[in-house]
C-alpha positions as CSV (number, residue, x, y, z in Angstrom):
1,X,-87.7,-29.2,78.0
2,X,-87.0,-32.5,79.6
3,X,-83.7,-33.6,81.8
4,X,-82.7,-36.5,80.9
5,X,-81.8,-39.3,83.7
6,X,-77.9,-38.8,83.3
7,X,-79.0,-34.5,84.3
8,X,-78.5,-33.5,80.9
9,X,-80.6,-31.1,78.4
10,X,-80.4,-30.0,75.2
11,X,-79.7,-26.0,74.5
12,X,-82.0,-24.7,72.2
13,X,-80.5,-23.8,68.6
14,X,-82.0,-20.9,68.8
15,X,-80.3,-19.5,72.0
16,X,-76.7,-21.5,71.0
17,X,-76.6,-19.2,68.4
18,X,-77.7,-15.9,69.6
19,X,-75.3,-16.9,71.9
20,X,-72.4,-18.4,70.0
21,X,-72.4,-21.3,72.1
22,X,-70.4,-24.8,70.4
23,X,-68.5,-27.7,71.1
24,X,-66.2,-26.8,73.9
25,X,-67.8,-23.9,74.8
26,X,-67.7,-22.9,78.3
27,X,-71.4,-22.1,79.9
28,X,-71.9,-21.7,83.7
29,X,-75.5,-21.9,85.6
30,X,-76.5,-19.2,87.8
31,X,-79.6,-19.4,90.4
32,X,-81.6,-17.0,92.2
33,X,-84.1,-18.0,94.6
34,X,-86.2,-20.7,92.7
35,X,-84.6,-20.1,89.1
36,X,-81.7,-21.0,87.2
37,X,-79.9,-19.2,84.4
38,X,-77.6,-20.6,81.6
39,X,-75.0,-17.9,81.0
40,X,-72.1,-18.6,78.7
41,X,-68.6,-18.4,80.6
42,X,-66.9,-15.2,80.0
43,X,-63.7,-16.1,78.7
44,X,-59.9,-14.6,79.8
45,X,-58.5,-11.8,77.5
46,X,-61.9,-12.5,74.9
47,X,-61.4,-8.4,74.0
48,X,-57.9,-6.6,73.7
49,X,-59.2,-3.6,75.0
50,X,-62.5,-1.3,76.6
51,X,-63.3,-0.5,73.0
52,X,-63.3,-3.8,71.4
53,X,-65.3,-4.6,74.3
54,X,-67.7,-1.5,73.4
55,X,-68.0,-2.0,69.9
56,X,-69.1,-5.7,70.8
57,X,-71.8,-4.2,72.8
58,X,-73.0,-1.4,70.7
59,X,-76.4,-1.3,69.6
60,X,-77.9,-3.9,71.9
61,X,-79.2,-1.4,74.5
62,X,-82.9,-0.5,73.9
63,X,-83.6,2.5,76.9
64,X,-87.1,2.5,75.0
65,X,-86.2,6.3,74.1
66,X,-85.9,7.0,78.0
67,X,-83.0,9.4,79.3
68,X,-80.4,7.4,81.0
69,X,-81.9,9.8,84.1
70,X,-85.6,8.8,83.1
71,X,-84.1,5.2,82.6
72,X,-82.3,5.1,86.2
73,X,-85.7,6.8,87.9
74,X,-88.1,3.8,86.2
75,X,-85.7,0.9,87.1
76,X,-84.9,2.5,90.7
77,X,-88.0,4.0,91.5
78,X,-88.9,7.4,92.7
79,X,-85.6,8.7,94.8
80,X,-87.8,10.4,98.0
81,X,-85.0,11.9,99.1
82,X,-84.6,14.4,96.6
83,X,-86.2,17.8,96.1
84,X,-88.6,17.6,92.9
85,X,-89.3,21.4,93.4
C-alpha cells in the first residue's frame, strides 16, 4: 500500500467491511513504538445498554478452548508468586 503525496491511502474493502467503515465514518490512528493502527472511532451512545453492547460482541472470542484461568496464565505468564503445590 502506497501514500499518496497529499498523505492519503486507500482502506482495503476487505477490512471497510469487516469493519463497517463508509463515507463519514469516523476512524482514528493509533501508534506504538514503530507501528500504526487504523481503529474505527467508537462512537457516543452506539449501544443503549451493557447487553446490546454484549450481544454485539458475542461469539468473536476464540480462548482456543483454554479456561479463562488457563487463558490469563498463557497471556500473563507463569504468576511465581503463587504456590503451585
Amino acid at each position: 500500500m502506497r501514500v499518496t503525496e497529499k498523505g492519503q491511502v486507500t482502506i482495503p474493502k476487505d477490512i471497510r467491511d469487516q469493519l463497517n467503515i463508509g463515507p463519514g465514518s469516523e476512524v482514528e490512528f493509533v501508534t506504538s513504538e514503530d507501528k500504526v493502527f487504523l481503529v474505527k472511532a467508537a462512537q457516543q451512545d452506539q449501544f443503549k445498554d451493557f447487553r446490546e453492547w454484549a450481544d454485539s460482541v458475542a461469539g468473536t472470542f476464540d480462548a482456543m478452548g483454554m479456561t479463562s484461568d488457563q487463558y490469563m496464565e498463557w497471556l500473563r505468564g507463569p504468576r511465581d508468586d503463587l504456590d503451585r503445590g
